[in-house]
N, C-alpha and C positions, 0 to 999 in steps of 0.2 A: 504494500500500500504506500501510496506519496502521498505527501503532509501536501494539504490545498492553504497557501499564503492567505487565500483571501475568502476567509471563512467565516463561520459567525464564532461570537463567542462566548463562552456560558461559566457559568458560576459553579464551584466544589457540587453547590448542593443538586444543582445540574444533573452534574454526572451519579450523583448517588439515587437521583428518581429512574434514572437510566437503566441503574442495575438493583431496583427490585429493593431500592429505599437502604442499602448495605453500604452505607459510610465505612466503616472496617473493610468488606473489601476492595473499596477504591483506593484506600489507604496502603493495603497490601501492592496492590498497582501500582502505586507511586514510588514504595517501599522496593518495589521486582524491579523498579526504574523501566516497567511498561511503559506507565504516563510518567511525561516529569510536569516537576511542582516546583516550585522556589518555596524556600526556609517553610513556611506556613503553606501547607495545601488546601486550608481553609477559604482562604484567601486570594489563591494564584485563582488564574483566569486558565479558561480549554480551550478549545476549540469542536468543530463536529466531529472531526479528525479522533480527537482522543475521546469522545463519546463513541464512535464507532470499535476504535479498540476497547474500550472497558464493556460494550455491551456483546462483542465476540469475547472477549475473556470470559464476562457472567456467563454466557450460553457453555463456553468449554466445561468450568468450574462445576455450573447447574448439573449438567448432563454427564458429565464424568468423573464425578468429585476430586477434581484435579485442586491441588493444593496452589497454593498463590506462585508458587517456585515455577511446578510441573505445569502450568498455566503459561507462564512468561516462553517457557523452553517449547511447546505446545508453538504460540504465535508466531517464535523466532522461526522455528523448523517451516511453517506454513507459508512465511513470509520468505521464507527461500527457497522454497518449491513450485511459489507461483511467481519469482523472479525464471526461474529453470523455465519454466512452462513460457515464456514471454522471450527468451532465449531461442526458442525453437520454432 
């Protein structure tokens, strides 16, 4: 996935209505350096961009009880399979 510059932008509490009202694990997100945050993630601003990773992370997590780690490792590995797939 490519980060879109000119996107909207949305507030912590945003992204935790995104993934099913779970402030902890957008926190965990931040924590895996999925999403990043500056010093306070309360605080920092997103984008659709990082609402769209945190709400495929919730869906990994949801449906595979993938832990916040095996979740990050999950995105990495996807997100270079569909560079491979874009290669061919």
């Amino acid at each position: 996935m490519s980060e879109n510059r000119q996107d909207i932008e949305l507030a912590f509490d945003d992204l935790v209505r995104g993934c099913d009202n779970q402030s902890n694990w957008i926190l965990s997100l931040i924590e895996e350096s999925v999403i990043p945050a500056g010093e306070t993630p309360q605080l920092s601003r997103y984008s659709g961009y990082h609402l769209t990773i945190a709400r495929r992370a919730w869906r990994i997590h949801r449906d595979f009880d993938a832990s916040p780690s095996a979740t990050a490792l999950i995105l990495e590995l996807l997100d270079e399979l569909e560079d491979l797939r874009r290669r061919l």
